[in-house]
C-alpha positions as CSV (number, residue, x, y, z in Angstrom):
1,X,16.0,73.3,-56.9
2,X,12.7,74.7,-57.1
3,X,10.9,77.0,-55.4
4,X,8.8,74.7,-52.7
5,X,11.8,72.7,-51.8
6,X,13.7,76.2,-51.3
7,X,10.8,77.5,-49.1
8,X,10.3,74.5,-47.3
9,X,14.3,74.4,-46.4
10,X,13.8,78.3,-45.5
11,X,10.9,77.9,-43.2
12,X,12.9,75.0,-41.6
13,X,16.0,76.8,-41.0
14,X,14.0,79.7,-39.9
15,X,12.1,77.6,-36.7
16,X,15.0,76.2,-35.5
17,X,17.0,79.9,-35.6
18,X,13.6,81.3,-33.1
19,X,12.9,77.6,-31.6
20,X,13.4,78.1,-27.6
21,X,16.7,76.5,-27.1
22,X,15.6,75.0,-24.0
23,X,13.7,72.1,-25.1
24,X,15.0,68.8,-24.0
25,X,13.7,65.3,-23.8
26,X,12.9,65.7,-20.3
27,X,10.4,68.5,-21.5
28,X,8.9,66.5,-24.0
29,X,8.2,63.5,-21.8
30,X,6.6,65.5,-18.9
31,X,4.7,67.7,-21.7
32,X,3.7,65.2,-24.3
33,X,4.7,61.5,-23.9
34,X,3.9,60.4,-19.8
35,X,0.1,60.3,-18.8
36,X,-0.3,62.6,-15.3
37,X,0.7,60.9,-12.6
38,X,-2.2,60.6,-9.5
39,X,-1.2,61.3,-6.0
40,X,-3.0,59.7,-3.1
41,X,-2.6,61.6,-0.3
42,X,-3.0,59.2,3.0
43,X,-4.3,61.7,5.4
44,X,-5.3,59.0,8.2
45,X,-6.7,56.2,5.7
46,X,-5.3,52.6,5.5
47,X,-3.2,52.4,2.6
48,X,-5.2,50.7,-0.5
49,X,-2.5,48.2,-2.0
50,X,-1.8,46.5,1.4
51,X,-3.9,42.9,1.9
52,X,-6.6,43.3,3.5
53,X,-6.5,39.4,4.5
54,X,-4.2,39.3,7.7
55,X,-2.0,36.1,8.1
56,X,-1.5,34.9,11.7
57,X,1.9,34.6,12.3
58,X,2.8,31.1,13.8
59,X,5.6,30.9,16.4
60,X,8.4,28.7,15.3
61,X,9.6,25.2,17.0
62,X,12.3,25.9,18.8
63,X,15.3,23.8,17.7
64,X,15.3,20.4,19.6
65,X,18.4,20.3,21.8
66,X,21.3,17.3,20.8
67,X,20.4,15.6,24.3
68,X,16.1,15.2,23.5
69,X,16.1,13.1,20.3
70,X,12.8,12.2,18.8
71,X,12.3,8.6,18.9
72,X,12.0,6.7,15.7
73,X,8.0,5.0,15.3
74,X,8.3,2.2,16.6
75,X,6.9,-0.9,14.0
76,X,3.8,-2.9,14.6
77,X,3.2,-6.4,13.0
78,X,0.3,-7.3,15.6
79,X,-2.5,-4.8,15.6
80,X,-6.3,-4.4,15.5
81,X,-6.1,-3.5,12.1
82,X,-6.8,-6.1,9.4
83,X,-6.1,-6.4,6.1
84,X,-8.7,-8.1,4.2
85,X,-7.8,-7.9,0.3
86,X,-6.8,-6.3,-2.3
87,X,-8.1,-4.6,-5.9
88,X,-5.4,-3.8,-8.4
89,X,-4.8,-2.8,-11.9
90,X,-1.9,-2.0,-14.0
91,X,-2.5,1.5,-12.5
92,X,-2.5,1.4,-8.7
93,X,-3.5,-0.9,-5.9
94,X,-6.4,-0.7,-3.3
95,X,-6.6,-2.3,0.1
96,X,-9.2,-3.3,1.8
97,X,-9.0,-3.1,5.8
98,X,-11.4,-3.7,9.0
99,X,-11.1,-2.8,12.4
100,X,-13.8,-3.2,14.8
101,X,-16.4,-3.5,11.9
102,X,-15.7,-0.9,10.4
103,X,-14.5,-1.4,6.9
104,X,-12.3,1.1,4.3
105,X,-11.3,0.9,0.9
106,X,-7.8,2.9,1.1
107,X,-4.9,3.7,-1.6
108,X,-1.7,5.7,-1.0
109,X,-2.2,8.6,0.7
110,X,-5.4,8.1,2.3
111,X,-5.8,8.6,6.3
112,X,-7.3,6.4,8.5
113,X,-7.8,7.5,12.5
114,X,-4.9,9.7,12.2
115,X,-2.5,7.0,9.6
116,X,-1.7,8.1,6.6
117,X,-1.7,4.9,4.3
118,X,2.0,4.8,3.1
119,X,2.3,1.8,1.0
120,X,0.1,-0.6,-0.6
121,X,1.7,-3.4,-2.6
122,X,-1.4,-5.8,-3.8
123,X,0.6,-8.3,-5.4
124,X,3.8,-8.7,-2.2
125,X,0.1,-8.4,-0.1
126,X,1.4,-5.9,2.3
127,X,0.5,-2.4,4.0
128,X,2.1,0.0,5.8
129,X,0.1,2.6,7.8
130,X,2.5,5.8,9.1
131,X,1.3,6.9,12.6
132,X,3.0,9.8,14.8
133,X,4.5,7.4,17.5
134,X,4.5,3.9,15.2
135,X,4.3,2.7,12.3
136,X,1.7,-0.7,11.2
137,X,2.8,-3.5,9.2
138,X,-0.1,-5.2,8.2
139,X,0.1,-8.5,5.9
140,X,-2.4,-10.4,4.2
141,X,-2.7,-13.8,5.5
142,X,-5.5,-15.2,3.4
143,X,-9.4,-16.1,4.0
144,X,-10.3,-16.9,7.3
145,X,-13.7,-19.8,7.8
C-alpha cells in the first residue's frame, strides 16, 4: 500500500476512535437535514388556515312521516300552453311554445314560469314540461287558419 492510502486509512480510524459517540440520525436531521420549523403563537388572533368565507348551515327536512305521502304531479293534456313547432337536427330538438303571446324557443332543460322542459321529441311531436304539483303534456296538433 502506499503511503497516502495508509494515511488516509489512519486519519479515518483516528476520527471515528475521538468522534462523539452520541451522534444519531435524529441529530443529524434536527442539525442538518429539516429546515426550522415556525411557531405561530395564537395569543387572541383568529387562526390563519381557517376559511374566512362562512357557510350557512341549512336546517334539514325532517323525514316525512309513512301517513303524509307526497302526491304524484298530477298530468295535464289541456293547458294554456301551446306547442307550435319544432327545429331539429341530427343533434337535438327545439320546441317552439306560446302562451298568452308570449313565445319561447326551449330544448331540454330549459325553464319556463317555474317548468323545467323535460322532454322534447320533434319527430313523435310531443313535450313534456315538469312542474312542482303537475306535470304538462303538450302535443303538436298541426297549423291552425
Amino acid at each position: 500500500m502506499s503511503l497516502r492510502v495508509e494515511m488516509i486509512l489512519i486519519g479515518s480510524i483516528i476520527f471515528l476512535l475521538f468522534s462523539p459517540l452520541s451522534w444519531s440520525l435524529e441529530d443529524l436531521n434536527e442539525k442538518y437535514l429539516l429546515p426550522p420549523v415556525f411557531e405561530y403563537k395564537v395569543e387572541n388572533r383568529r387562526d390563519p388556515f381557517l376559511s374566512l368565507i362562512v357557510e350557512e348551515k341549512k336546517a334539514k327536512p325532517k323525514a316525512a312521516s309513512p301517513e303524509v305521502a307526497k302526491e304524484e304531479p298530477k298530468i295535464i293534456t289541456q293547458s294554456d300552453y301551446k306547442l307550435v313547432g319544432f327545429v331539429w337536427d341530427e343533434k337535438e330538438s327545439l320546441a317552439i311554445i306560446e302562451k298568452e303571446g308570449r313565445i319561447w324557443l326551449v330544448k331540454e332543460g330549459n325553464l319556463i314560469n317555474g317548468f323545467r322542459v323535460a322532454r322534447v321529441e320533434g319527430k313523435r311531436g310531443e313535450v313534456i314540461l315538469w312542474g312542482e304539483d303537475e306535470i304538462i303534456q303538450l302535443k303538436f296538433t298541426g297549423r291552425e287558419e
